[in-house]
Rosetta silent file (secondary structure, phi, psi, omega in degrees, C-alpha in Angstrom):
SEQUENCE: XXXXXXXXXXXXXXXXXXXXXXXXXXXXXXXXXXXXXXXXXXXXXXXXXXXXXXXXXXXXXXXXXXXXXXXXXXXXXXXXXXXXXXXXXXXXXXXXXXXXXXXXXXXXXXXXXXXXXXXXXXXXXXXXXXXXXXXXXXXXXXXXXXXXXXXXXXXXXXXXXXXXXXXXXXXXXXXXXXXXXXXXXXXXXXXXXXXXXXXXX
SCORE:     score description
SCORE:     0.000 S_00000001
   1 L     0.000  127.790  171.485    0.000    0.000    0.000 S_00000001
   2 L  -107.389  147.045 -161.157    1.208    3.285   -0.884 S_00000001
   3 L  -114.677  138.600 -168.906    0.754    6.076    1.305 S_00000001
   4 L   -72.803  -40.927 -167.453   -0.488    9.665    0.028 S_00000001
   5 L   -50.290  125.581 -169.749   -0.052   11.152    3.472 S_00000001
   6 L   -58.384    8.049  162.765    3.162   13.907    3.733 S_00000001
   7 L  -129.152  160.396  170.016    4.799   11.581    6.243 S_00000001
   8 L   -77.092  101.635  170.929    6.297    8.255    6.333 S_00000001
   9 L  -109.360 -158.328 -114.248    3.859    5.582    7.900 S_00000001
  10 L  -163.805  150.233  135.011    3.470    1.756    8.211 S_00000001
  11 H   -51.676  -56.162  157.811    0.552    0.014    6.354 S_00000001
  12 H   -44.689  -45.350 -174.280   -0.594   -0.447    9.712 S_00000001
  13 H   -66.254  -62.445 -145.867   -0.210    3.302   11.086 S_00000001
  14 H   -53.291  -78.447  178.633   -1.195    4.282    7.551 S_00000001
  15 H   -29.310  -39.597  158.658   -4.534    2.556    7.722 S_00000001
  16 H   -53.643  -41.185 -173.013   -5.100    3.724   11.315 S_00000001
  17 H   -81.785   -7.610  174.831   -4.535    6.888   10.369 S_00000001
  18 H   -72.160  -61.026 -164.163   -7.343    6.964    7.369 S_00000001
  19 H   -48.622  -55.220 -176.119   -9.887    5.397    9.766 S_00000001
  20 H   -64.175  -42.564 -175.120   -9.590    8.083   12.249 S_00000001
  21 H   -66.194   -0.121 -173.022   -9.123   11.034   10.021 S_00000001
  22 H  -108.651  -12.785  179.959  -12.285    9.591    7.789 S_00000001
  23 H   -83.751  -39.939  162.672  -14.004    9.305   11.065 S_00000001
  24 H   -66.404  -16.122  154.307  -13.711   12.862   11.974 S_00000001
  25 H   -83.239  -16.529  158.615  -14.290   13.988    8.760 S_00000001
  26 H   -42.737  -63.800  151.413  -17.539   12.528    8.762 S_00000001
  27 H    -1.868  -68.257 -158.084  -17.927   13.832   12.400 S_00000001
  28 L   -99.641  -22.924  177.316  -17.870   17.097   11.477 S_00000001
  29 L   -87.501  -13.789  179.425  -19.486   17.388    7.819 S_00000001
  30 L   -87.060  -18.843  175.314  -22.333   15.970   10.133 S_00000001
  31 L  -105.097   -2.256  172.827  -22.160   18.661   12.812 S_00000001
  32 L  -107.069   16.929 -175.902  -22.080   21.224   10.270 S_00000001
  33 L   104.352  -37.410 -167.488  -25.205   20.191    8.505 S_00000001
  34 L   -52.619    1.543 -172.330  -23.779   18.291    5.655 S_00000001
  35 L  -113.999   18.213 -171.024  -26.199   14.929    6.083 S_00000001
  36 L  -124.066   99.366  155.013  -29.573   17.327    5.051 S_00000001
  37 H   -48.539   -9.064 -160.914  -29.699   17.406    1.353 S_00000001
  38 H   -94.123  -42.997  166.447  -32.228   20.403    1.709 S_00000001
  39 H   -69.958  -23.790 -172.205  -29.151   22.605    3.309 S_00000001
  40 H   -87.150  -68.841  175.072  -26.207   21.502    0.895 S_00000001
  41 L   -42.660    0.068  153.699  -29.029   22.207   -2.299 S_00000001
  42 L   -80.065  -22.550  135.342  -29.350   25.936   -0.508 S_00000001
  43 L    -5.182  -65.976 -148.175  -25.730   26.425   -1.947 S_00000001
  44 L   -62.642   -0.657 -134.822  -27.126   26.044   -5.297 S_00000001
  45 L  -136.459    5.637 -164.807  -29.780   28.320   -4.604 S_00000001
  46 L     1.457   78.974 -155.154  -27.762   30.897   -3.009 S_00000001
  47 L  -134.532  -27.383 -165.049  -30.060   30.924    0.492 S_00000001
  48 L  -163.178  125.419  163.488  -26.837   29.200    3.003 S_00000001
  49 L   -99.406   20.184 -168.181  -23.325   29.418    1.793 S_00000001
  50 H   -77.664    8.701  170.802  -22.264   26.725    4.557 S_00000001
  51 H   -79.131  -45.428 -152.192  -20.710   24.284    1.994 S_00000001
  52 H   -82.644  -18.153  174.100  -18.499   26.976    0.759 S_00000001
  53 H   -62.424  -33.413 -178.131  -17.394   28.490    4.623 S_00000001
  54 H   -93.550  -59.187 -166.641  -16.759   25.028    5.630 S_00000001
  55 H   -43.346  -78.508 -174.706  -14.841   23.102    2.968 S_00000001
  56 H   -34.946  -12.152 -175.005  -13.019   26.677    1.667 S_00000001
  57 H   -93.534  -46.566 -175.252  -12.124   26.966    5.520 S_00000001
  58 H   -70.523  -51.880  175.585  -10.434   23.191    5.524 S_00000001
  59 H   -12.059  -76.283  176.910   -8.820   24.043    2.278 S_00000001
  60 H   -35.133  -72.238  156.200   -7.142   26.870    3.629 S_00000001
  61 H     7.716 -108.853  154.027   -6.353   25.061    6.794 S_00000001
  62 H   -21.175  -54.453 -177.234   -4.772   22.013    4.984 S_00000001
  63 H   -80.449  -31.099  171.214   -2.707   24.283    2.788 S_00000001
  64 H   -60.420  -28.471 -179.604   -1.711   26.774    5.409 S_00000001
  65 H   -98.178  -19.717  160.250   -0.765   23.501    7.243 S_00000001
  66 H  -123.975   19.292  165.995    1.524   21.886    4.821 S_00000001
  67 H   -63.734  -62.781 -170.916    2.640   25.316    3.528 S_00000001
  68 H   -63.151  -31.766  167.151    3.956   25.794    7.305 S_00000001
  69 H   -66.189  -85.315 -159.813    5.248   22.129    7.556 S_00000001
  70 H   -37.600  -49.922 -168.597    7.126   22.456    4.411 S_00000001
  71 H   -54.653  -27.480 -147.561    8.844   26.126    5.655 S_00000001
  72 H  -119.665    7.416 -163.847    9.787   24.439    9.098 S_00000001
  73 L    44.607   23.382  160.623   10.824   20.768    7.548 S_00000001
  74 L   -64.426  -40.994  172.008    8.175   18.674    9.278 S_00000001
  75 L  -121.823  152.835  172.244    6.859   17.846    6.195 S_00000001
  76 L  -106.638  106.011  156.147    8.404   16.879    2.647 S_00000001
  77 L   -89.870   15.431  152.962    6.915   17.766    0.146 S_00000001
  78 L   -65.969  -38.805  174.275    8.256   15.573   -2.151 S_00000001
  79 L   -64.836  -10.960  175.123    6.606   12.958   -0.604 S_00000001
  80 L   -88.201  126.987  168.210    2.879   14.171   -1.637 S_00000001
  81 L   -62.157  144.716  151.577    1.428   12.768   -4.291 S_00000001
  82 L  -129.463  120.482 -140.684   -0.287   14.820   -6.748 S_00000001
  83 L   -84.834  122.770  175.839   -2.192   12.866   -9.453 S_00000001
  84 L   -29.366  122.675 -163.939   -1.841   13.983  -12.907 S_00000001
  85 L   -83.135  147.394  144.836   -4.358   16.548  -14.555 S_00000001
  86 L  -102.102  107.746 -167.029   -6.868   15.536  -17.945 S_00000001
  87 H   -78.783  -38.079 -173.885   -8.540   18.717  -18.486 S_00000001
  88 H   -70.788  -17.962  161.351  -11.257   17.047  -20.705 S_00000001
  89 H   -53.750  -47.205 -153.618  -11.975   14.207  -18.540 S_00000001
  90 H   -69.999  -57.021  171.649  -11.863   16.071  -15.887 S_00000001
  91 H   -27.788  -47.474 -164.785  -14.150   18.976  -17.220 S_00000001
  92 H   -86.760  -31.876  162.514  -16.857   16.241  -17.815 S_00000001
  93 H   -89.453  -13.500  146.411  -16.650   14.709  -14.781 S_00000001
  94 H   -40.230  -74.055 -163.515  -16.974   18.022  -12.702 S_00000001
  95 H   -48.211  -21.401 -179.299  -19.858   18.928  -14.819 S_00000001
  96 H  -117.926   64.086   94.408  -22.012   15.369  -14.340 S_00000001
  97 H   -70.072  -45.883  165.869  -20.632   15.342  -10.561 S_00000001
  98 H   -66.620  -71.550 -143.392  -22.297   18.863  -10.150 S_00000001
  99 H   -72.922  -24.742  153.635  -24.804   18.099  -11.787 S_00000001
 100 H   -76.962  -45.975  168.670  -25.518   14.940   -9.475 S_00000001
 101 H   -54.589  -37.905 -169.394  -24.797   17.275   -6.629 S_00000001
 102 H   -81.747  -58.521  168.024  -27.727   19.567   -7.650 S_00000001
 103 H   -43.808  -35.130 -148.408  -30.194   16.405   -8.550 S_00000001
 104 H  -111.384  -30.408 -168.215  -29.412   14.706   -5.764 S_00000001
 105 L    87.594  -16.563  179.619  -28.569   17.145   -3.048 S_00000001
 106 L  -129.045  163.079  163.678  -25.443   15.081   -1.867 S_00000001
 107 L   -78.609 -164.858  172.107  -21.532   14.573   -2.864 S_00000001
 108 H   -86.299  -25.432 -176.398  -20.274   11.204   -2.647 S_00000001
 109 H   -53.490  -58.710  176.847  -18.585   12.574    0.480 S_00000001
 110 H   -58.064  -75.497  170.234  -21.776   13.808    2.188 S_00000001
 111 H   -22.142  -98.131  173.144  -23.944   11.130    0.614 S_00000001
 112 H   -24.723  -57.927  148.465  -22.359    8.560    3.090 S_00000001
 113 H   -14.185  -84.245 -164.226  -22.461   11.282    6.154 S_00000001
 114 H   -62.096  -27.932 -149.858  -26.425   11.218    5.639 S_00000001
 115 H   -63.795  -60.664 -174.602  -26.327    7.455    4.621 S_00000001
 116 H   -61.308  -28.538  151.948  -24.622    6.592    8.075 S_00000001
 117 L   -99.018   37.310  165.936  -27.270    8.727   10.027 S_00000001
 118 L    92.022   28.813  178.932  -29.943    6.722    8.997 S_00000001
 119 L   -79.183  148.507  144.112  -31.591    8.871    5.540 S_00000001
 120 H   -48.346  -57.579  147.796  -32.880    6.938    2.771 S_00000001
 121 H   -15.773  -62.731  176.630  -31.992    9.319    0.671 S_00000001
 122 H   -78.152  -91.062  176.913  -28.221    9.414    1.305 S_00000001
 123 H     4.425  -55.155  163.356  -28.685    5.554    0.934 S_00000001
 124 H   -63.211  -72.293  177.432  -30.078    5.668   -2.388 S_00000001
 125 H   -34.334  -23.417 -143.176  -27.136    7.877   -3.457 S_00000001
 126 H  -114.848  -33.315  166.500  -24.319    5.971   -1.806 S_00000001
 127 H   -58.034  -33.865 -164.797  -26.355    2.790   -4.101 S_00000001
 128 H   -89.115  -36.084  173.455  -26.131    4.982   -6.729 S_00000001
 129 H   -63.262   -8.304 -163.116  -22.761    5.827   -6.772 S_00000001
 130 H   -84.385  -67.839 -173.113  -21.643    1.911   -6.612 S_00000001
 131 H   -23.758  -52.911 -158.176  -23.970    1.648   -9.557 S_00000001
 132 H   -99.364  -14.353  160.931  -22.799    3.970  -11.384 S_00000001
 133 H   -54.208  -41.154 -110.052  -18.576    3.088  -10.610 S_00000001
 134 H  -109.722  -44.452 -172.294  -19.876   -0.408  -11.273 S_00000001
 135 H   -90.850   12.332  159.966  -21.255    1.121  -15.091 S_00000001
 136 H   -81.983  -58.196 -124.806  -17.818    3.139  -15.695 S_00000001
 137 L   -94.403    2.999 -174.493  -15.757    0.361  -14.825 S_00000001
 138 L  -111.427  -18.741 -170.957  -17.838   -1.577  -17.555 S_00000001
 139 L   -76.219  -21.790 -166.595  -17.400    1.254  -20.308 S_00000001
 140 L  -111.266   32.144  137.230  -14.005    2.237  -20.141 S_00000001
 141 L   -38.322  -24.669 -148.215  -12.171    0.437  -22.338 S_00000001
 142 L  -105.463  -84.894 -177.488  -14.379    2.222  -24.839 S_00000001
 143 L   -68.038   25.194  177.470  -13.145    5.260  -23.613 S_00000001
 144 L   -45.335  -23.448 -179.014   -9.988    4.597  -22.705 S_00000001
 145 L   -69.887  -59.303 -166.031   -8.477    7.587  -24.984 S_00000001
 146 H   -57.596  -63.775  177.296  -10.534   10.130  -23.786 S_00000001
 147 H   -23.430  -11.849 -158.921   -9.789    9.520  -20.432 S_00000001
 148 H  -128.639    3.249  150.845   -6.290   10.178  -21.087 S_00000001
 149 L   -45.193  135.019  145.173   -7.192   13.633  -23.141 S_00000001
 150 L    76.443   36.777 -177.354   -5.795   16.941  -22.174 S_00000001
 151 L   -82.697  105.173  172.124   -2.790   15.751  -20.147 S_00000001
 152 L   -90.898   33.379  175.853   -0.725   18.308  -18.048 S_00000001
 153 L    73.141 -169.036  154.069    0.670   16.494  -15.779 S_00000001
 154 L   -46.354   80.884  177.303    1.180   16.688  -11.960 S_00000001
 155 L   -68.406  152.944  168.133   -0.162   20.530  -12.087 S_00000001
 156 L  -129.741  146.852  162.844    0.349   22.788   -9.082 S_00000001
 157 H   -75.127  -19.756  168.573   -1.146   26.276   -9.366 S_00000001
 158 H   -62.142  -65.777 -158.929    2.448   27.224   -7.942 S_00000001
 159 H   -77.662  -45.652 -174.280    3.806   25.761  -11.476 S_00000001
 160 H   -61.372  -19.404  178.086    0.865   26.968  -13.476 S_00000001
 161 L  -134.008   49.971 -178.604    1.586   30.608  -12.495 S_00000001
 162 L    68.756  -31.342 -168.798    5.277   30.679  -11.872 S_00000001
 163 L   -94.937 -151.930 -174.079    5.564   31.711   -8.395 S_00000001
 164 L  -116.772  166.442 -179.341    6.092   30.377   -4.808 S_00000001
 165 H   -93.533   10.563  147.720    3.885   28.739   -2.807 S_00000001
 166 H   -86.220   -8.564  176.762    3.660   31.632   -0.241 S_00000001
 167 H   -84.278  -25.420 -166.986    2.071   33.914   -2.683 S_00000001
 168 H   -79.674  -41.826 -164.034   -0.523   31.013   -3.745 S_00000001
 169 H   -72.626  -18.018  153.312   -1.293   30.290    0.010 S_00000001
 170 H   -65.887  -55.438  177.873   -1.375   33.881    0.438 S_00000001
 171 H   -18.979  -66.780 -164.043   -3.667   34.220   -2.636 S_00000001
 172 H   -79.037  -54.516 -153.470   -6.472   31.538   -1.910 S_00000001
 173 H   -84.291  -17.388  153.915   -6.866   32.628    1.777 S_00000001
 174 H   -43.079  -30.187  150.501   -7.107   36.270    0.510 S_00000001
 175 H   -30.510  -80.316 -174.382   -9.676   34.379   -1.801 S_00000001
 176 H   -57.779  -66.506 -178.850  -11.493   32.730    1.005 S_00000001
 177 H   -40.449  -40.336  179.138  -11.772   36.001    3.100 S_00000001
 178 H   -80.563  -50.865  178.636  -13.543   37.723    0.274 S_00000001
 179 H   -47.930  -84.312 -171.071  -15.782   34.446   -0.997 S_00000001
 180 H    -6.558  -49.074 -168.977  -16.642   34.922    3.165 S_00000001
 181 H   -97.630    1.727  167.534  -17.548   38.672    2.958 S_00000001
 182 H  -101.417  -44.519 -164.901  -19.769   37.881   -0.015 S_00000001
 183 H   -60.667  -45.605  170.544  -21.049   34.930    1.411 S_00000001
 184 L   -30.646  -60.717 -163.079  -22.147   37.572    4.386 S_00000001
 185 H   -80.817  -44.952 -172.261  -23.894   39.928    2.117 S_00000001
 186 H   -97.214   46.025  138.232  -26.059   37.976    0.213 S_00000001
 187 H   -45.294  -57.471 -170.095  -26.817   35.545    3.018 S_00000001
 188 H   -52.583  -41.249 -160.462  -28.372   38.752    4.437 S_00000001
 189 H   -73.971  -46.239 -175.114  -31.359   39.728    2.016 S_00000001
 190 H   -45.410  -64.999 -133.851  -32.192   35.951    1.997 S_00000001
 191 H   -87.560  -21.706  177.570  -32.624   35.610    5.467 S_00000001
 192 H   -87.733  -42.139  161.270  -34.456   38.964    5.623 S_00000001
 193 H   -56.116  -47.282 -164.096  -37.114   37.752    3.250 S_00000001
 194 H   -61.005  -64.000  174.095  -37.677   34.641    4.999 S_00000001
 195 H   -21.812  -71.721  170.271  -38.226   36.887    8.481 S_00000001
 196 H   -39.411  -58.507  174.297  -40.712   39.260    6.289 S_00000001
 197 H   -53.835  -26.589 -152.819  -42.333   36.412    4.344 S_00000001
 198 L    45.148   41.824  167.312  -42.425   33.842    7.036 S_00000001
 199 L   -74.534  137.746  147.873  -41.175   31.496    3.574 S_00000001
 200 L  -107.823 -179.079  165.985  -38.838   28.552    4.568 S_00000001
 201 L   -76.704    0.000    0.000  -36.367   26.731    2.811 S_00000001
């Protein structure tokens, strides 16, 4: 087993360390809401921006965290993988993953989260997603090319725009702060209708 994780572990550690960290991310996408398809489809619908405050907040996090690990030699980042880009693959599967997100109301991420606190819903999805790995995995020989469209390689946004990786990790949480302060204002009108209206979500 090879391990993605920025340190050297054990197939034993390494597995431990998956379990826990997959248990707390569940944990937590669960205390933030994430297992109600009706709040993650308020995204789309721009009524609750809490998909993009929480994820864009571990983003930073995580990058701020092996930005500072790299600077201080805790972590090597030679040792992270980063898996090779296909922009047309890639494009297509964003676009029918969103597009499953908005139909469905859950990620695959999420999906499990509600599945595991007993929805039917997240159930179905978490069926559906087997289903439909089950119907890739019978097609794609036939598309074996395309898959393999559009390669750039191991991309970094550091490599795509020249610079260091304090300017990107400055960048995105300068990013984040502003997506935040947007997220603020039109949060506000919504929430201000509903009050007037008595509507819910």
């Amino acid at each position: 087993m090879t391990s993605i994780f920025p340190l050297t572990l054990s197939n034993g550690a390494f597995i431990t360390a998956s379990l826990i960290l997959g248990f707390f991310f569940g944990f937590f996408l669960e205390r933030a809401g994430f297992s109600s398809a009706k709040k993650l489809t308020a995204q789309f619908y721009f009524r609750d921006w809490g998909v993009l405050k929480v994820m864009f907040s571990a983003i930073v996090v995580a990058m701020l965290g092996l930005a500072w690990g790299s600077l201080t030699g805790a972590i090597d980042m030679g040792q992270v993988y980063i898996p090779d880009a296909y922009l047309w693959p890639q494009i297509l599967g964003g676009l029918l993953l969103g597009s499953g997100f908005i139909l469905g109301g859950y990620c695959p991420g999420t999906s499990v989260v509600a599945a595991a606190t007993g929805k039917l819903d997240g159930l179905f999805f978490v069926l559906g997603i087997f289903a439909g790995i089950f119907g890739y995995g019978m097609i794609e020989p036939a598309i074996h090319q395309f898959n393999l469209s559009g390669s750039l390689g191991p991309l970094t946004l550091q490599q795509l725009f020249h610079t260091s990786a304090g300017v990107v990790a400055f960048c995105v949480a300068a990013v984040a702060v502003g997506a935040f302060w947007a997220a603020e204002q039109s949060e506000g009108p919504w929430q201000l209708f509903k009050k007037t209206y008595g509507r819910s979500e």
